[in-house]
MDTraj code that builds the backbone (N, CA, C; nanometers):
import mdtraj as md
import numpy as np

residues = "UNK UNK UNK UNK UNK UNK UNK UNK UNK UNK UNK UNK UNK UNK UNK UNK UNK UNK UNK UNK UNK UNK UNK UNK UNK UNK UNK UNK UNK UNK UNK UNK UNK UNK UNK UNK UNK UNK UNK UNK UNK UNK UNK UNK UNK UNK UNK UNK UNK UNK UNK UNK UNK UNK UNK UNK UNK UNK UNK UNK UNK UNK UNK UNK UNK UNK UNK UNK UNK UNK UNK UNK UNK UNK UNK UNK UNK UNK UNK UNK UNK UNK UNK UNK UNK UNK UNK UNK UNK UNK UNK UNK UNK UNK UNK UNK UNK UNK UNK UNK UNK UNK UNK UNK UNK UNK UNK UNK UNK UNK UNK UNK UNK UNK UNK UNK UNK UNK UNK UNK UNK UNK UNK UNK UNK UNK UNK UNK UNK UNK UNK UNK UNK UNK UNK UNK UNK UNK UNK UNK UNK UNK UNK UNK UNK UNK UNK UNK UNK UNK UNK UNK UNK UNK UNK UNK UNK UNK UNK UNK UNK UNK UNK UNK UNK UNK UNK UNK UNK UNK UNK UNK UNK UNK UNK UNK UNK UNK UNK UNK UNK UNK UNK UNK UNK UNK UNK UNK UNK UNK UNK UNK UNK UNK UNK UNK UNK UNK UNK UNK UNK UNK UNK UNK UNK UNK".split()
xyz = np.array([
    [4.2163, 14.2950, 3.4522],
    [4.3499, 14.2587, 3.4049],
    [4.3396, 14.1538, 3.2937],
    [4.2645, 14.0391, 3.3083],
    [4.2029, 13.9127, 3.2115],
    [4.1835, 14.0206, 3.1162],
    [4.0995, 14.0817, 3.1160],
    [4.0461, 14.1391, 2.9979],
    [4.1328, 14.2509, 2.8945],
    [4.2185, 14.3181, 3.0007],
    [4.2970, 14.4074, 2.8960],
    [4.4526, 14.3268, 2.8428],
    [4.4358, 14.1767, 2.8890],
    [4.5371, 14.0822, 2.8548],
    [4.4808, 14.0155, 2.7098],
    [4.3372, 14.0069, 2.7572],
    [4.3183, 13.9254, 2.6061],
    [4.2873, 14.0100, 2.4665],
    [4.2676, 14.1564, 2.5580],
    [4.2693, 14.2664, 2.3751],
    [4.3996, 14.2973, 2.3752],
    [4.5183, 14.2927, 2.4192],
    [4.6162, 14.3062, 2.3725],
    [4.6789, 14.1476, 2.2934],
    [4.6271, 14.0641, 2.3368],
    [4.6356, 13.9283, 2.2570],
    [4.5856, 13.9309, 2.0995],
    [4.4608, 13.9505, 2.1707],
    [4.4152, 14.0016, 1.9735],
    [4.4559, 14.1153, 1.9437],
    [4.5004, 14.2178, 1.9654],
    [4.5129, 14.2979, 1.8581],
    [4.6679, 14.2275, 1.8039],
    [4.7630, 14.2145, 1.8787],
    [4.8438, 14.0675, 1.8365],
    [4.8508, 14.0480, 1.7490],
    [4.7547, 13.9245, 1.7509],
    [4.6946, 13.8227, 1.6886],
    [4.6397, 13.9428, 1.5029],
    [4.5816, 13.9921, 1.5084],
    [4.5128, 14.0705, 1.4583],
    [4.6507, 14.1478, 1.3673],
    [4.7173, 14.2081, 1.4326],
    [4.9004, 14.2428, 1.3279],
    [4.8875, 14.1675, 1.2788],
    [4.9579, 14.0195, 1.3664],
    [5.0431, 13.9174, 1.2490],
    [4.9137, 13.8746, 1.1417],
    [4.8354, 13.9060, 1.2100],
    [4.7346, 13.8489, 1.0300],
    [4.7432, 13.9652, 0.9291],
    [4.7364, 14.0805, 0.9420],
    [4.7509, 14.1952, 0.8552],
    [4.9092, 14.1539, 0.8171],
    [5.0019, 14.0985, 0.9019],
    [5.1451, 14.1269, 0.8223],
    [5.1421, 14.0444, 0.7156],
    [5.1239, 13.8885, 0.7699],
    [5.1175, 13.7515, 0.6541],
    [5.0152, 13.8084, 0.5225],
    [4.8966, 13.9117, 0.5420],
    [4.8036, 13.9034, 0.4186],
    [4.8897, 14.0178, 0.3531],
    [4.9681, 14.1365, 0.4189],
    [5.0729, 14.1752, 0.3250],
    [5.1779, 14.1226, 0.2971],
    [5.1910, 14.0441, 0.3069],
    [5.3444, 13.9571, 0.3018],
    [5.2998, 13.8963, 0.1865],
    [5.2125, 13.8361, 0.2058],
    [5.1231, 13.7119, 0.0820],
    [5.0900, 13.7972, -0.0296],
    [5.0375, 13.9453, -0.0214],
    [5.0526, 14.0287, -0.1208],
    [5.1407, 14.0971, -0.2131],
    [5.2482, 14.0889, -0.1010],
    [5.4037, 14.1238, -0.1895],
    [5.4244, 14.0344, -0.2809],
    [5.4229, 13.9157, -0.2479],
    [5.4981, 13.8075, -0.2777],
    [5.4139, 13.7651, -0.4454],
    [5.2672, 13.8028, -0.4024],
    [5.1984, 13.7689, -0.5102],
    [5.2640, 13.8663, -0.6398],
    [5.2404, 13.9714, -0.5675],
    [5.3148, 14.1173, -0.7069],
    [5.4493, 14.1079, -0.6920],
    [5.5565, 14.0875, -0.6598],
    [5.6601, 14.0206, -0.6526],
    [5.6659, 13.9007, -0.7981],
    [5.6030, 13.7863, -0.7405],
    [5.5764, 13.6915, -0.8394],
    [5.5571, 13.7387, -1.0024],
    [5.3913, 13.8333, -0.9904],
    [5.4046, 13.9157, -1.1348],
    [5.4873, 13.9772, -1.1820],
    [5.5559, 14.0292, -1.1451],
    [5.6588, 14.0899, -1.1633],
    [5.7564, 14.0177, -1.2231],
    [5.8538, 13.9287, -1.1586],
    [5.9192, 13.8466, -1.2146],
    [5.8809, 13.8063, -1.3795],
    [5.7839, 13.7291, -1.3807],
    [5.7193, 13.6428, -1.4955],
    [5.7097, 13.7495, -1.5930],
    [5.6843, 13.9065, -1.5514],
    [5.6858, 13.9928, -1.6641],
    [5.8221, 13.9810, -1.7449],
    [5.9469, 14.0214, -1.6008],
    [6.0463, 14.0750, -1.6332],
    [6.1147, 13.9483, -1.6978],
    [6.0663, 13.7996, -1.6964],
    [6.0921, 13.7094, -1.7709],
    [6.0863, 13.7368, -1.9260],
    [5.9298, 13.7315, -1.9011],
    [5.8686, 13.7471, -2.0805],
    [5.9167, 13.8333, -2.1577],
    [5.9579, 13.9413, -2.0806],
    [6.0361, 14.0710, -2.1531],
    [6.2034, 14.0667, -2.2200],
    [6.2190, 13.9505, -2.1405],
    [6.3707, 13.9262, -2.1648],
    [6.3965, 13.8343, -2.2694],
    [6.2750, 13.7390, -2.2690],
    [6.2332, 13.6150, -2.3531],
    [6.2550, 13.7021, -2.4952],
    [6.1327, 13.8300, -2.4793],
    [6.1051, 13.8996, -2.6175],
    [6.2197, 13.9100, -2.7016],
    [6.3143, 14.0008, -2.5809],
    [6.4262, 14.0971, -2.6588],
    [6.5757, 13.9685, -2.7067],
    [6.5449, 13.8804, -2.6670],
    [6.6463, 13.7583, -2.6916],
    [6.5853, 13.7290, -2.8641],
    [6.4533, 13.7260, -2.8541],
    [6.4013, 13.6469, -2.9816],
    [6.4365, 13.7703, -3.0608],
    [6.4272, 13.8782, -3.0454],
    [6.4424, 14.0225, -3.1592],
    [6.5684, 14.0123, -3.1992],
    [6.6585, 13.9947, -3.0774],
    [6.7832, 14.0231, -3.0617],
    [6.8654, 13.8909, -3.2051],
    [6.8207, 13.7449, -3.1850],
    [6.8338, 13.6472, -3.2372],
    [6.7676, 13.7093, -3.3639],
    [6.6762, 13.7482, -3.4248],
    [6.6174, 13.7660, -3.5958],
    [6.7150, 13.8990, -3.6069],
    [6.7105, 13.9886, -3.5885],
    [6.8274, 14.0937, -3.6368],
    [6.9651, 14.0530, -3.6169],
    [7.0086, 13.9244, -3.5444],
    [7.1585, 13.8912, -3.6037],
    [7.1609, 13.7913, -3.7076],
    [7.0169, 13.7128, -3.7454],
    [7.0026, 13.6810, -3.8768],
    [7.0076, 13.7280, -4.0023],
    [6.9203, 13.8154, -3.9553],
    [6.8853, 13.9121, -4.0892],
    [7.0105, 13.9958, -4.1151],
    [7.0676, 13.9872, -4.0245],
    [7.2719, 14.0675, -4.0652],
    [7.3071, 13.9899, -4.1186],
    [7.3625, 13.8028, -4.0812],
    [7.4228, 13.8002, -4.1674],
    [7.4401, 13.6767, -4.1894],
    [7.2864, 13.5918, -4.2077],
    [7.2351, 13.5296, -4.3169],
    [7.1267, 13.5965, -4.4204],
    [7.1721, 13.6277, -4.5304],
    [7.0414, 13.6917, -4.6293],
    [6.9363, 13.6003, -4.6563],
    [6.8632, 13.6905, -4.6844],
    [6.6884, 13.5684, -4.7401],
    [6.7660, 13.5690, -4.8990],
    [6.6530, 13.4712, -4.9405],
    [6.6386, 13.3852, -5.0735],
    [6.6559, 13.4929, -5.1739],
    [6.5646, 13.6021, -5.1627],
    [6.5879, 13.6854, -5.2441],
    [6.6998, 13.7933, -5.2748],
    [6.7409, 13.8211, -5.1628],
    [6.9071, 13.8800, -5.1722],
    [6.9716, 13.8041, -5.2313],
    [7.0038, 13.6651, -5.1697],
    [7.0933, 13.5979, -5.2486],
    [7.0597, 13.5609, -5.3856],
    [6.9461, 13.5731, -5.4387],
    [6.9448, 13.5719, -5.5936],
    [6.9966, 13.7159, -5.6845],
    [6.9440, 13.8427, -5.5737],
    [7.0082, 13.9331, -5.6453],
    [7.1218, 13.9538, -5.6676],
    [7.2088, 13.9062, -5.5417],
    [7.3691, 13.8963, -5.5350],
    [7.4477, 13.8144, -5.6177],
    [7.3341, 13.6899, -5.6263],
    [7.4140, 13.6452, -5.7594],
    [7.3834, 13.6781, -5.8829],
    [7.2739, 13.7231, -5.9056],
    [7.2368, 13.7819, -6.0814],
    [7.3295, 13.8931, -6.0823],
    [7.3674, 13.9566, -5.9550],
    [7.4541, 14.0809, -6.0120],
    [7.6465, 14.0514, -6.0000],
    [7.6713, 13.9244, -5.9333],
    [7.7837, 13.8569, -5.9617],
    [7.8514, 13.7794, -6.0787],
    [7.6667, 13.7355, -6.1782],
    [7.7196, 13.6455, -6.3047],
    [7.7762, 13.6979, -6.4104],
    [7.7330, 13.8210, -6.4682],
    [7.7824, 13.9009, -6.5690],
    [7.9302, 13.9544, -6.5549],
    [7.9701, 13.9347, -6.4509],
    [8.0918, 14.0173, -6.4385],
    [8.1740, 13.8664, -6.4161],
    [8.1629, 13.7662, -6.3739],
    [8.2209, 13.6256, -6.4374],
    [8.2057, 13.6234, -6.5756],
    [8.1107, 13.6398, -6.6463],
    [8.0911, 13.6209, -6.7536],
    [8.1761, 13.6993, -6.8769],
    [8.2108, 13.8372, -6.8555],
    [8.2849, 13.9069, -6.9008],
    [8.4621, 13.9057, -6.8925],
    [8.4830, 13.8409, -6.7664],
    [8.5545, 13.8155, -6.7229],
    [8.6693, 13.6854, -6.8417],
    [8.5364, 13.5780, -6.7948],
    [8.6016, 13.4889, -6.9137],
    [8.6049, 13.5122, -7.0462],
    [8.5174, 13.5585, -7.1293],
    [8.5325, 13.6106, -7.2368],
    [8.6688, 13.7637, -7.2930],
    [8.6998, 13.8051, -7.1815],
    [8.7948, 13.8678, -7.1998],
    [8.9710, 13.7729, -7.2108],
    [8.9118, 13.7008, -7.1353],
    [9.0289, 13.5459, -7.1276],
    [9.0234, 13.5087, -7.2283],
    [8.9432, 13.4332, -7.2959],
    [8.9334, 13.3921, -7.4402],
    [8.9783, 13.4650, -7.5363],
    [8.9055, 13.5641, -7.5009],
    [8.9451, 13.6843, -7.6597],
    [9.0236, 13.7856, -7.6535],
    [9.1571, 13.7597, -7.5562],
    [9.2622, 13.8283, -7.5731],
    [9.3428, 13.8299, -7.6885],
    [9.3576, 13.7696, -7.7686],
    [9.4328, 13.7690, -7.8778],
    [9.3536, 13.8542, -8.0105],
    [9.1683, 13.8437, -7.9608],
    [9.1319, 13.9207, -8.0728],
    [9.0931, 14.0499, -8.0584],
    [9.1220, 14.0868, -7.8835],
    [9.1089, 14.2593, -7.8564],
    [9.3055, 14.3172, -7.9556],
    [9.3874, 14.2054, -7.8880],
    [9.5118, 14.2855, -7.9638],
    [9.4573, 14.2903, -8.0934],
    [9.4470, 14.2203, -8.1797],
    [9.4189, 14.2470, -8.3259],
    [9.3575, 14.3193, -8.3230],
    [9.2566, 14.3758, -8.2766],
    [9.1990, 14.4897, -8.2866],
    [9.2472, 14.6092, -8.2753],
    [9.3082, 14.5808, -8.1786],
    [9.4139, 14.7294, -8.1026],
    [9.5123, 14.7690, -8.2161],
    [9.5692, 14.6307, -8.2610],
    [9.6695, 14.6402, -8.4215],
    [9.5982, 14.7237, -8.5227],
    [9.5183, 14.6935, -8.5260],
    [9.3736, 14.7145, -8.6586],
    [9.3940, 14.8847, -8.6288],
    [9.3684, 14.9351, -8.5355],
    [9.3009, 15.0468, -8.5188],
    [9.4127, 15.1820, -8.6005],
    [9.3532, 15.2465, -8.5919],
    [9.4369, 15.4065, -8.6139],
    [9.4702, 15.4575, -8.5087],
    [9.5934, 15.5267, -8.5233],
    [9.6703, 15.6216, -8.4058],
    [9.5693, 15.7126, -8.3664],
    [9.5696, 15.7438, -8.2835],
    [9.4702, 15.8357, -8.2470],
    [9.4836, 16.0145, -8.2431],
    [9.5902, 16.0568, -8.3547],
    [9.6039, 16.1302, -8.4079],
    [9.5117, 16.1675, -8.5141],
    [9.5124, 16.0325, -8.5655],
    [9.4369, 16.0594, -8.7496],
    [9.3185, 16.0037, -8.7733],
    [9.2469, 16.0958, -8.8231],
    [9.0909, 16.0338, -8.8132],
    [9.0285, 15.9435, -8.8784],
    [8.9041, 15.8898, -8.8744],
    [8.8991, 15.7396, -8.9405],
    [8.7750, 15.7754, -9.0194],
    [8.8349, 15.7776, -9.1547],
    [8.7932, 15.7874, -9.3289],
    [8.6729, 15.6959, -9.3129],
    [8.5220, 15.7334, -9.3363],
    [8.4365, 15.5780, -9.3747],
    [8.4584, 15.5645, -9.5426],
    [8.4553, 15.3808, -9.5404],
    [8.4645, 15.3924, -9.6715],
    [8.3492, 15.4051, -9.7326],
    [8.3559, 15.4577, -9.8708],
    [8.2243, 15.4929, -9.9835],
    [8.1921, 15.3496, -10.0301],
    [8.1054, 15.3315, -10.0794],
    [8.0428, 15.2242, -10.1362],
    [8.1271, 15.1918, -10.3358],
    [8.1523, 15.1576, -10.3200],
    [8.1997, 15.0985, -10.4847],
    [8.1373, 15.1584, -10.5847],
    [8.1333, 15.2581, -10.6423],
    [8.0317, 15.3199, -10.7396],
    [8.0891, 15.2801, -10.8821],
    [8.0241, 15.2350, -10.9780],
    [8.0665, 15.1957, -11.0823],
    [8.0219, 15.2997, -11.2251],
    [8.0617, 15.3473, -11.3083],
    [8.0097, 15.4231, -11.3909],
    [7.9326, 15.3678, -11.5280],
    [7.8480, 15.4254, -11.5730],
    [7.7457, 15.3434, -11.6409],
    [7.8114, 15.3287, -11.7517],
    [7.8886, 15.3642, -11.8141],
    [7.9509, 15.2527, -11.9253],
    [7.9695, 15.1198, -11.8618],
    [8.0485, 15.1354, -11.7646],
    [8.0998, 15.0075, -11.6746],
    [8.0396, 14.8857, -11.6683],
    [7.8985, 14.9808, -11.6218],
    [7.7447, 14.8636, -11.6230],
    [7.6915, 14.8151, -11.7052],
    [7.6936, 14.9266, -11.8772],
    [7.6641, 14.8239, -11.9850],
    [7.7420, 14.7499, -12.0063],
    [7.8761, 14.7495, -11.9595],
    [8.0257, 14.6660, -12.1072],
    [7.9933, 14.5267, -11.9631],
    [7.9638, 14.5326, -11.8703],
    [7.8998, 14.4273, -11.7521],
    [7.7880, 14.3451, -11.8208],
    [7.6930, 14.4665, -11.8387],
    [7.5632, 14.3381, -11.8956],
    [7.5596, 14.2882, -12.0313],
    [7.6470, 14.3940, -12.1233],
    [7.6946, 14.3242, -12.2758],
    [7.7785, 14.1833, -12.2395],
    [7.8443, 14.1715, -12.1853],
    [7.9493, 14.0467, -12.1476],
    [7.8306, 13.9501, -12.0912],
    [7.7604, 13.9810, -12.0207],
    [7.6936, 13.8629, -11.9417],
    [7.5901, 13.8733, -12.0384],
    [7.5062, 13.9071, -12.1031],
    [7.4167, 13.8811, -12.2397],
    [7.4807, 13.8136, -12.3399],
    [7.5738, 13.8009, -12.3924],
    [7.6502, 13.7338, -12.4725],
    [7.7120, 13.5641, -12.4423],
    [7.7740, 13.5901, -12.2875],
    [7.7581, 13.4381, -12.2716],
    [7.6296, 13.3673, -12.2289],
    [7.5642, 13.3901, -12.2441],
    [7.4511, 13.3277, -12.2098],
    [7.3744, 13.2992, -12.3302],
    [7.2412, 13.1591, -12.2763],
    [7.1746, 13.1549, -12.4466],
    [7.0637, 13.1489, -12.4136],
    [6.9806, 13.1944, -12.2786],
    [6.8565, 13.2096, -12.2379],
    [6.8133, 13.3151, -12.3653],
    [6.6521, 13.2628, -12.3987],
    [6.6029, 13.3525, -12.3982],
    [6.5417, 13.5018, -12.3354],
    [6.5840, 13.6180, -12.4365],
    [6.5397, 13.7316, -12.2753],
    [6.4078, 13.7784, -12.3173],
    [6.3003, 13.7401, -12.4085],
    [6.1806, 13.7745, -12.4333],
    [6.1207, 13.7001, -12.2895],
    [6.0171, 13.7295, -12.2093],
    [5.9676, 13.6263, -12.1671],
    [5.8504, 13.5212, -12.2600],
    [5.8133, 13.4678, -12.1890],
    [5.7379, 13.2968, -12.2784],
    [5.6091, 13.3734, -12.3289],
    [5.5242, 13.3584, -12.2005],
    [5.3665, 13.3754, -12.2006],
    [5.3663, 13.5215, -12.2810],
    [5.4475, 13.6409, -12.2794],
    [5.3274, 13.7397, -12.3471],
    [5.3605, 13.7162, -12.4903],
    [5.4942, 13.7026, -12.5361],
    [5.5005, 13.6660, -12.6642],
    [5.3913, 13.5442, -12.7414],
    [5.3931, 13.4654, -12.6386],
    [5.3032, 13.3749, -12.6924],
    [5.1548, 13.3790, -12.7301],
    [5.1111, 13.5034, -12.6642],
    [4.9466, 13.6072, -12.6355],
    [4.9937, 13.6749, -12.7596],
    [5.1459, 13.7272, -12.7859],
    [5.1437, 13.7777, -12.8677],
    [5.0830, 13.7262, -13.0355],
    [5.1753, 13.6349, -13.0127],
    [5.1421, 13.5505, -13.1774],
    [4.9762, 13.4848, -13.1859],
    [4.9385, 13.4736, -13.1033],
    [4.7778, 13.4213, -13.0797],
    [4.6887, 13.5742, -13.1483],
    [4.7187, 13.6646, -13.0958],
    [4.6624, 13.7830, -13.0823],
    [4.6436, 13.8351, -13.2615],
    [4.7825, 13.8444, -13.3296],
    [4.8134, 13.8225, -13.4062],
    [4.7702, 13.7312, -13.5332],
    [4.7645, 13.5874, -13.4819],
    [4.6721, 13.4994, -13.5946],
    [4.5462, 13.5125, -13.5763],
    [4.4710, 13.5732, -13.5224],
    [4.3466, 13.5734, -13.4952],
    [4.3206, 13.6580, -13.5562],
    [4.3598, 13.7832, -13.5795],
    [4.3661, 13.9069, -13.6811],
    [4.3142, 13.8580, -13.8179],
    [4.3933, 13.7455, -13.8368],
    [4.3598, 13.6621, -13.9993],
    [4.3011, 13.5903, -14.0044],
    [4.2200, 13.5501, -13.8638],
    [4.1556, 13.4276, -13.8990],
    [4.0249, 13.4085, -13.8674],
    [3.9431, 13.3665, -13.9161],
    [3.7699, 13.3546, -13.8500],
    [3.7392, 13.2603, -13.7382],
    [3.6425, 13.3087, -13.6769],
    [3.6020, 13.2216, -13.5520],
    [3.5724, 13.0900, -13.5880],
    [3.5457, 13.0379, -13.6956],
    [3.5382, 12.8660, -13.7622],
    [3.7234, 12.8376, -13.7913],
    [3.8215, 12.9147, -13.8239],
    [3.9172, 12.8570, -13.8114],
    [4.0236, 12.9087, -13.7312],
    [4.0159, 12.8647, -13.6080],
    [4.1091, 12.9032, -13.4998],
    [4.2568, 12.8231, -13.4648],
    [4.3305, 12.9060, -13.4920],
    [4.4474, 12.7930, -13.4891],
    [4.5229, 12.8126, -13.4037],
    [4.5803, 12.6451, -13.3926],
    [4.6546, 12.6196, -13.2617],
    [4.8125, 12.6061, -13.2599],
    [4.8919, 12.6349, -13.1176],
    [5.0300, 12.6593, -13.1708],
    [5.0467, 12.5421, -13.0844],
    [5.1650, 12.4884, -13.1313],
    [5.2381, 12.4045, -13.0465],
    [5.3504, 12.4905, -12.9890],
    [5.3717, 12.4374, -12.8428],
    [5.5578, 12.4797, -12.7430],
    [5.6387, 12.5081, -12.8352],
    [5.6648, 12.4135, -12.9188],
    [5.7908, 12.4457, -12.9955],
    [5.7852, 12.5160, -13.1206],
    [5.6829, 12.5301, -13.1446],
    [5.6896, 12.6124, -13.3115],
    [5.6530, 12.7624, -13.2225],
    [5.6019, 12.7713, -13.1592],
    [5.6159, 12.9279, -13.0266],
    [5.7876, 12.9479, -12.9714],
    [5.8463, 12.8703, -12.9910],
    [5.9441, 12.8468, -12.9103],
    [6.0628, 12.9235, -13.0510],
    [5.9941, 12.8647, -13.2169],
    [6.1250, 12.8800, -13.2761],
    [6.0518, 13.0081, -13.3104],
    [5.9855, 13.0753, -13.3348],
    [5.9011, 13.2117, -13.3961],
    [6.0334, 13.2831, -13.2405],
    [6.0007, 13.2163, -13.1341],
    [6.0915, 13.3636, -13.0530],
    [6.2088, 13.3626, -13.0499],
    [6.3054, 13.2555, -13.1339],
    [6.4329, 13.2554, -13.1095],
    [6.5022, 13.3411, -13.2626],
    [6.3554, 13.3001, -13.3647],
    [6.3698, 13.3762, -13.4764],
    [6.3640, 13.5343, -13.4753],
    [6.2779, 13.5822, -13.4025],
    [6.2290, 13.6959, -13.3735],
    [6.3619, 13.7968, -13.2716],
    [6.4367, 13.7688, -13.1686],
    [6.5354, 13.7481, -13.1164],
    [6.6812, 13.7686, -13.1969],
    [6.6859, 13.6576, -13.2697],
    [6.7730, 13.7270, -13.3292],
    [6.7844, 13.7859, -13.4475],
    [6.6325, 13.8330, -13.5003],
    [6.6271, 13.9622, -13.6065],
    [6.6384, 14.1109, -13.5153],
    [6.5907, 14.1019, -13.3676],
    [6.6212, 14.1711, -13.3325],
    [6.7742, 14.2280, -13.2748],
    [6.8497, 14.1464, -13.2316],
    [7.0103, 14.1340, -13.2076],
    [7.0698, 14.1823, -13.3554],
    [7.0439, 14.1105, -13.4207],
    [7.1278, 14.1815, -13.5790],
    [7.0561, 14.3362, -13.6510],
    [6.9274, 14.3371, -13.5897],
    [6.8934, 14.4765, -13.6476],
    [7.0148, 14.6212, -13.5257],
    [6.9700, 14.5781, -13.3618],
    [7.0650, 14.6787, -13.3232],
    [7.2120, 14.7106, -13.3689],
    [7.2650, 14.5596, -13.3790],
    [7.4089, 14.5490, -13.4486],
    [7.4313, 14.6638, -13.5137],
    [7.3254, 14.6439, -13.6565],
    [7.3051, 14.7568, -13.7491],
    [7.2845, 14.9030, -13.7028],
    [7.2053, 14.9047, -13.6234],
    [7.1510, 15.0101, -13.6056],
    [7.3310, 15.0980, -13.5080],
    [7.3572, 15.0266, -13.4145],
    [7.4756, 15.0461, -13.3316],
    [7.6435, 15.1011, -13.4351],
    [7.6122, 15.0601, -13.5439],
    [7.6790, 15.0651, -13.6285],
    [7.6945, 15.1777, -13.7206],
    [7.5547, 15.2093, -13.7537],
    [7.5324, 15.3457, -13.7945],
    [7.5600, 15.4608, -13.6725],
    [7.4959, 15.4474, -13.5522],
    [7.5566, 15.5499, -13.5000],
    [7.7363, 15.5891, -13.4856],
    [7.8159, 15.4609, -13.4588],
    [7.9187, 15.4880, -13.4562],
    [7.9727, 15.5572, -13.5541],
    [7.9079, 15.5215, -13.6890],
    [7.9624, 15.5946, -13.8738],
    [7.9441, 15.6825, -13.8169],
    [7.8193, 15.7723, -13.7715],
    [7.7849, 15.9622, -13.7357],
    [7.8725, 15.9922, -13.6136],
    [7.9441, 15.9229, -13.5520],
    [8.0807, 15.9718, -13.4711],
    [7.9733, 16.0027, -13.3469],
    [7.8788, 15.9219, -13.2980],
    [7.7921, 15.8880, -13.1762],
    [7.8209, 15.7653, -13.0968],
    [7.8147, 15.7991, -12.9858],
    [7.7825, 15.7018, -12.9613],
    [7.6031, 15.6404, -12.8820],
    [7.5696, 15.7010, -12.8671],
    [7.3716, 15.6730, -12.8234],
    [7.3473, 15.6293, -12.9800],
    [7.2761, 15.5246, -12.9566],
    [7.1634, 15.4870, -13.0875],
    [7.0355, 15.5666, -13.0689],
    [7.0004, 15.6145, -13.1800],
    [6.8961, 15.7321, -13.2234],
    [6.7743, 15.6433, -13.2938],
    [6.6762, 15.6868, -13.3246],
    [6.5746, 15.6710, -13.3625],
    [6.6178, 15.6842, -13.5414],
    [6.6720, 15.7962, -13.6081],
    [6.6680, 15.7493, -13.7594],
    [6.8575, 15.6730, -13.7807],
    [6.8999, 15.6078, -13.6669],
    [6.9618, 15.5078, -13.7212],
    [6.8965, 15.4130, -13.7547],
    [6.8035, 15.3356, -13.6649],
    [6.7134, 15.2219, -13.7030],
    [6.6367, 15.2661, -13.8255],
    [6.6008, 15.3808, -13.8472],
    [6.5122, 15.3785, -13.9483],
    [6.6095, 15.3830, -14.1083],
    [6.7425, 15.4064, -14.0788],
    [6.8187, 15.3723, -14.1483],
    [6.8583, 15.2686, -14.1862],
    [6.9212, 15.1314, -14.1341],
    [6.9551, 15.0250, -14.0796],
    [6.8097, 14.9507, -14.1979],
    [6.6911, 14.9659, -14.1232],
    [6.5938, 14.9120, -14.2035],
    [6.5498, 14.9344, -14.3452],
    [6.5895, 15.0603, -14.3748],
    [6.5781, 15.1400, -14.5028],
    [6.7082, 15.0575, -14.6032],
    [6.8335, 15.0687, -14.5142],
    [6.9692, 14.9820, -14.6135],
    [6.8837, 14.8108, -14.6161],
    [6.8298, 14.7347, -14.5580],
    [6.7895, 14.5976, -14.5536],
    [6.6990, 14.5994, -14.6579],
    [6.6023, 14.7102, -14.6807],
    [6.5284, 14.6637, -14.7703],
    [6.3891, 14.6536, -14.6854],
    [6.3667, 14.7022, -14.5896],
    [6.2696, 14.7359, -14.5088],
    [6.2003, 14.8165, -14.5015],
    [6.0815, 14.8833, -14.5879],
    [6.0482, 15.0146, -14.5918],
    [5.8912, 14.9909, -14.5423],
    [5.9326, 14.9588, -14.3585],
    [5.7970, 14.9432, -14.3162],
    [5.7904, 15.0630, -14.2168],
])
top = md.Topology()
chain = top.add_chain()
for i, resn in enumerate(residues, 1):
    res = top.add_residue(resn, chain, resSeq=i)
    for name in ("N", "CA", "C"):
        top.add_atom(name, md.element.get_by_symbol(name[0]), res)
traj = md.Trajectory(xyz[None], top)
């Protein structure tokens, strides 16, 4: 009787230790469990928190695009403010939109026009129109013709200066002439045997 009292004691004994080491096992995976279903909740809070940022606070760079694409249209904005008075004038300016818009031609002038232009402006003026230097090569070129390498002669500015004002206006009074004869032959172009005319009446038979 002792004896089948004390194996029913332990086996007892022997349960409640199998229950507590599953009990202690639940509790352990139980425990994991929790701390997962923590961390998991932790996660989706932090996701949850950056995607209601990213709605609707923008990063740095949105908001620069939002405003580079906000300034121009301020910008137009005021300038249309300002320059209301010179879109109407414009609008005044314009053609009905019936009738079409003529470009204008450029000013064409006809070549009489342009000589009786540069005759007027040659006349008031008292520049010389030879230039300096070749005339001046000229007359060098010229005395050297007559002269030997022991006597080389030298010009001064101003005696170069009166040879071209002389020269100048033998030439002005020869066209005169010459301009003159053509008009007698009921021309008007100066020809080649007017001048040779012109010089022939002077006494010129060069």
């Amino acid at each position: 009787m002792e004896q089948s009292m004390s194996s029913e004691q332990a086996e007892r004994v022997g349960g409640r230790v199998e229950r507590l080491g599953g009990l202690q096992s639940n509790e352990s995976i139980n425990q994991r469990a929790l701390q997962l279903l923590q961390r998991n909740r932790q996660r989706r809070q932090l996701l949850q928190r950056q995607e209601d940022r990213s709605r609707y606070v923008p990063d740095e760079a949105k908001r620069r695009v939002v405003e580079e694409a906000k300034a121009p249209v301020v910008a137009e904005r005021r300038r249309t403010d300002d320059g209301r008075e010179e879109e109407r004038a414009a609008r005044d300016a314009r053609p009905p939109r019936g009738t079409r818009r003529i470009a204008k031609k450029p000013q064409r002038y006809r070549p009489s026009d342009v000589a009786l232009q540069e005759i007027r402006r040659y006349q008031r003026s008292t520049e010389l129109l030879i230039s300096r230097m070749p005339f001046a090569r000229l007359v060098k070129e010229v005395t050297d013709q007559f002269t030997t390498a022991d006597q080389q002669m030298r010009w001064q500015s101003m005696a170069i200066l009166a040879l071209q004002e002389a020269s100048e206006a033998y030439i002005v009074g020869l066209l005169e002439h010459t301009n003159l004869l053509a008009l007698h032959a009921k021309r008007v172009t100066v020809m080649r045997k007017d001048m040779q005319l012109a010089r022939r009446i002077r006494g010129q038979f060069i």
